[in-house]
N, C-alpha and C positions, 0 to 999 in steps of 0.2 A: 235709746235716750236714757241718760241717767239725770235722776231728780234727787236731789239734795234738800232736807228742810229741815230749817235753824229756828229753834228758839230760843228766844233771849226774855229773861225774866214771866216768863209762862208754862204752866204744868202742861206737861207734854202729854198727849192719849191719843188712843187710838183713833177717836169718834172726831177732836180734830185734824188727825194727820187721813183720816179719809174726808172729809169732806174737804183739804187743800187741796188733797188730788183729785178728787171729782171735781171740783176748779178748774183746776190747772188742763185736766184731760178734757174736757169739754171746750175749752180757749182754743187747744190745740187742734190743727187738724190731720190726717193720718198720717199724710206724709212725714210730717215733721217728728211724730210719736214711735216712728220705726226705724227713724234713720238712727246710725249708729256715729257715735262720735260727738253729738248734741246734749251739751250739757247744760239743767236749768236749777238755776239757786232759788230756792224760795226762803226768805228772813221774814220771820214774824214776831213781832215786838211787844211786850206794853210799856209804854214810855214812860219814862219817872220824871220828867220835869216840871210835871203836873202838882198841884198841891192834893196832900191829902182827906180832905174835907169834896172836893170834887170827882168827877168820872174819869177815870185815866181815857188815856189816847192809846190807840192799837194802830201799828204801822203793819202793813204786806209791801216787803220788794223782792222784784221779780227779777231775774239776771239771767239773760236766755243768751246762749251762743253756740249757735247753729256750727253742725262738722264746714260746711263749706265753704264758709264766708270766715272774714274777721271780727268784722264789727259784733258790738254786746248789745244786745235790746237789755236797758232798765227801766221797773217803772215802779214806784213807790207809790202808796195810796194809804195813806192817814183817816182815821175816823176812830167815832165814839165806841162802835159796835166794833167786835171783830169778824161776826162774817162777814159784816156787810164790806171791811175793808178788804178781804179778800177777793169778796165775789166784784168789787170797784177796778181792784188789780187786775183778775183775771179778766174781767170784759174790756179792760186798756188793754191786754195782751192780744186779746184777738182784732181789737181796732189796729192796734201798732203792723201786726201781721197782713190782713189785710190790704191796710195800705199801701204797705212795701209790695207784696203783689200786685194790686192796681199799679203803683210805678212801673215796675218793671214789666207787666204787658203791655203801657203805655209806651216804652222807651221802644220793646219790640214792634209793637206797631207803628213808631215812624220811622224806625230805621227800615222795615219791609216796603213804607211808602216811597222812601227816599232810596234805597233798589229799583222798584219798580217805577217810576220818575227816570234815575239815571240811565236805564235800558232804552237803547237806541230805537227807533220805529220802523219795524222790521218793512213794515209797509208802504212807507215812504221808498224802502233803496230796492223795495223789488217791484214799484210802480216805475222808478227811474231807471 
C-alpha cells in the first residue's frame, strides 16, 4: 500500500505525519495494509476563507483506491481541531469500509440462498 500525505498551508513534522498514520493504520484493516497496488491520499488543510480575528477550519480527505476494484472511497471531514478532524476522517474510513463489506457478504449470502433454492429436490425424484 502506498500512503501519500499532502499539506496545504500547514508546517509539516514529524509528530503530525505519525499520528495521520496511526490514523489512517488503525482505520485500516490488514488485508487491505499489505495488498500491493492500494493507493491512499491523505490532504490535510487549514482553510483561509475564514476571517482572521477567528479559529481557522482544518479539513482531512481521504482518497482510498483499492488494487482491485475501480471505484475511489472519498471522505472529507472539516473541524475546528485538527486531530480531531483526522481522527473524524479516519473513523468514516473505517464505517465506509465496513459497510461495503457488510454488502457484499450480504449480496454473497442471497445469492448462496438463491443456489441452494434453485437445486432440485433430490428427494422428491428418488421417492418417484
Amino acid at each position: 500500500m502506498q500512503i501519500d500525505i499532502y499539506y496545504r498551508n500547514i508546517e509539516r513534522s514529524e509528530s503530525l505525519e505519525s499520528f495521520i498514520l496511526e490514523k489512517i493504520n488503525s482505520a485500516l484493516d490488514e488485508g487491505m495494509r499489505t495488498q500491493e497496488g492500494t493507493f491512499l491520499t491523505v490532504r490535510v488543510e487549514k482553510e483561509r476563507e475564514r476571517m482572521d480575528n477567528r479559529k481557522p477550519n482544518f479539513s482531512c480527505e481521504i482518497l482510498l483506491k483499492p488494487a482491485n476494484r475501480r471505484s475511489v472511497t472519498k471522505i472529507r471531514k472539516v473541524d475546528e481541531d485538527f486531530h480531531k478532524a483526522v481522527h473524524h476522517a479516519a473513523l468514516s474510513l473505517r464505517g465506509v469500509k465496513s459497510r461495503k463489506r457488510d454488502m457484499r457478504k450480504q449480496i454473497a449470502r442471497r445469492s448462496a440462498y438463491q443456489a441452494k433454492r434453485d437445486l432440485p429436490n433430490l428427494y422428491e425424484d428418488w421417492v418417484a
